[in-house]
Residue, then its C-alpha position, 0 to 999 in steps of 0.5 A: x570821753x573818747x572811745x578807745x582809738x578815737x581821736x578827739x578833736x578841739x576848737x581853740x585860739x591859733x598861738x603865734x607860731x601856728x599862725x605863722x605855719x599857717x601863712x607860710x603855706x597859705x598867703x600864696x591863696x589870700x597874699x595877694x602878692x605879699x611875700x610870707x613876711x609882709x603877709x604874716x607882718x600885715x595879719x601880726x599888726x592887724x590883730x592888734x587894732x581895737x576891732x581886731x581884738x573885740x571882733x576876731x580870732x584866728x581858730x585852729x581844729x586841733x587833734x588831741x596832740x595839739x596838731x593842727x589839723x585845719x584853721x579860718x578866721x572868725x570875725x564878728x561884725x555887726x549884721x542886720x539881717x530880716x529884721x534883726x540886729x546883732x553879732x554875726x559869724x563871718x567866717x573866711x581864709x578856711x585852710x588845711x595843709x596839704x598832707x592833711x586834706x581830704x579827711x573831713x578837718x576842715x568841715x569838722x572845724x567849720x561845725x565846731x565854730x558854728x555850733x560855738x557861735x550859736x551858743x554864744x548868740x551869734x546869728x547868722x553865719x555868713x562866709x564867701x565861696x572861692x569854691x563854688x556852693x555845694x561844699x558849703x550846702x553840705x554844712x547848711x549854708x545857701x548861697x545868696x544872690x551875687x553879681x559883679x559888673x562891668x562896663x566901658x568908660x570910652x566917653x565918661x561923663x563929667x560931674x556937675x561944676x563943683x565937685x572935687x576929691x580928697x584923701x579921706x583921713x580918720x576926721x572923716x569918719x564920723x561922716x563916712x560911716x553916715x553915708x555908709x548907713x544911710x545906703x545900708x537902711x534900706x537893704x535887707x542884709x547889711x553890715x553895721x560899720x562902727x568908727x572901729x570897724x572903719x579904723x579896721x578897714x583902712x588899716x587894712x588896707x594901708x599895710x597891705x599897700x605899703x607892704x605891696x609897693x609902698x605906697x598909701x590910700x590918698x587914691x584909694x579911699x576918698x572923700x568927696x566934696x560939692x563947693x568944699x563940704x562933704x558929699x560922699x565917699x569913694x573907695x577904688x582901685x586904678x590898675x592894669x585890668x581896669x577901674x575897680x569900684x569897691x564901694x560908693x556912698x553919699x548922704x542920704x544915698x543920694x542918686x544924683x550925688x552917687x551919680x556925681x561921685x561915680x562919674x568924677x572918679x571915671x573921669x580919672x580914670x580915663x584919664x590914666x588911661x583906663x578903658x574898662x570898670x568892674x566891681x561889685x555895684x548895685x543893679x541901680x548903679x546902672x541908672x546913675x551911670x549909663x554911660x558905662x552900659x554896665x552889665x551884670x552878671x553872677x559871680x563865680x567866686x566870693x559868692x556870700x552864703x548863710x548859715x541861720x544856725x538857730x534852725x529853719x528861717x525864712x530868708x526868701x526876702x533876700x532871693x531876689x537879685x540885689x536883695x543880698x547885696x554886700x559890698x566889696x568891703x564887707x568881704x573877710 
């Protein structure tokens, strides 16, 4: 029980009309051009997909009068992390309004779900910084190894005869989450993608697009084919700034099919017109494509942290650059 003119503070599940107080002020940082309605609309249709309602929760830290006082989204995707598999708290979209800064809510919410997590046998917890590493120290997360990359695409070599793309649709799934593991085995640090959590992905990103422009993933996510059968995957971005690279993947995480993926998406590219590639790539991508004389360099921003809430753990396997690597589509 609370002493006398102590306000107690609670963890609970934000109600609609919260969440949409919330966007009004917010989807400006995290909208990504969206109007308020498209965004709140986005977030409303998102939370009703299976994954969503298995795997998130939009969390406010509210007063005893019920005033919100700060909110995040906490997804619980599957991690396998040093030898573990498992549930894993990813926290992101940590917001406090304006009037209410400054007064430690958003780091007394971010202790709640954490504590919650590590009772309910998540481990670990992981977020990515939009603010730099020291505030996130403060509450027991270090940050991990990140770089992004970029190069030029002034003479973009072709792929070898047979190559080809096409939208990747749902059927596609069972083949793409292969190719997705098949890189991921190797990595000290992963997300586990189910066919739900991949629903979940492309759903996503389909209402934010179509809520952008109107238009749909048919060049965004796609499938790769060698002499028509299934050779990999694609997922990239073609606008003002460049060729963005989210992720690429291939059966076996295969180079030389990497390479061809990469390499038929750049001719495109060039061809639209675009000069320049960035994105979230491995150290390795530099071998498959050289042509790109790509450069890495670490980032500034969505830099992913961890938090092992079950006490001292040893994570130096993943300070070494590439160890911690997660790709575009890991980030929430």
């Amino acid at each position: 029980m609370p002493a006398k003119g102590e306000t107690l503070h609670r963890l609970r599940a934000a109600r609609r009309h919260e969440i949409a107080a919330i966007f009004r002020e917010s989807h400006g940082l995290w909208g990504a051009g969206l109007t308020y309605p498209a965004y709140l609309d986005m977030w409303l249709e998102l939370m009703e997909t299976p994954w969503a309602k298995g795997h998130f929760r939009h969390l406010v830290w509210v007063e005893d009068d019920d005033t919100v006082l700060s909110s995040l989204k906490l997804y619980r995707p599957v991690l396998r992390a040093l030898g573990r598999t498992g549930p894993a708290a990813m926290l992101g979209a940590v917001f406090t309004p304006r009037g209410l800064r400054g007064r430690g809510h958003a780091a007394g919410l971010i202790r709640a779900v954490l504590e919650e997590a590590w009772a309910g046998g998540d481990s670990p917890a992981l977020l990515f910084s939009d603010i730099g590493i020291p505030y996130y120290e403060a509450l027991g997360f270090r940050a991990l190894p990140a770089e992004e990359a970029a190069g030029r695409l002034d003479r973009p070599v072709p792929p070898p005869a047979g190559w080809e793309f096409r939208a990747m649709t749902p059927g596609d799934l069972p083949d793409v989450l292969r190719a997705h593991e098949d890189a991921a085995v190797a990595r000290p640090i992963a997300v586990v993608r189910d066919r739900e959590h991949w629903e979940f992905l492309l759903a996503r990103a389909a209402g934010y697009f179509k809520r952008l422009d109107g238009s749909d993933l048919s060049r965004r996510y796609r499938i790769a084919l060698f002499d028509g059968r299934f050779a990999g995957y694609l997922v990239s971005l073609e606008g003002g700034a460049g060729w963005a690279v989210r992720e690429v993947g291939a059966p076996g995480a295969d180079p030389a099919g990497l390479s061809a993926i990469l390499r038929l998406g750049a001719v495109e590219a060039r061809r639209a017109g675009l000069r320049k590639v960035h994105g979230w790539l491995p150290r390795e991508a530099a071998e498959w494509v050289p042509e790109w004389r790509l450069v890495h360099r670490p980032r500034r921003t969505a830099i992913p942290m961890l938090h092992p809430l079950a006490g001292p753990a040893d994570v130096s396997p993943l300070d070494a650059t590439g160890s911690a690597f997660l790709p575009y589509l890991d980030q929430f």
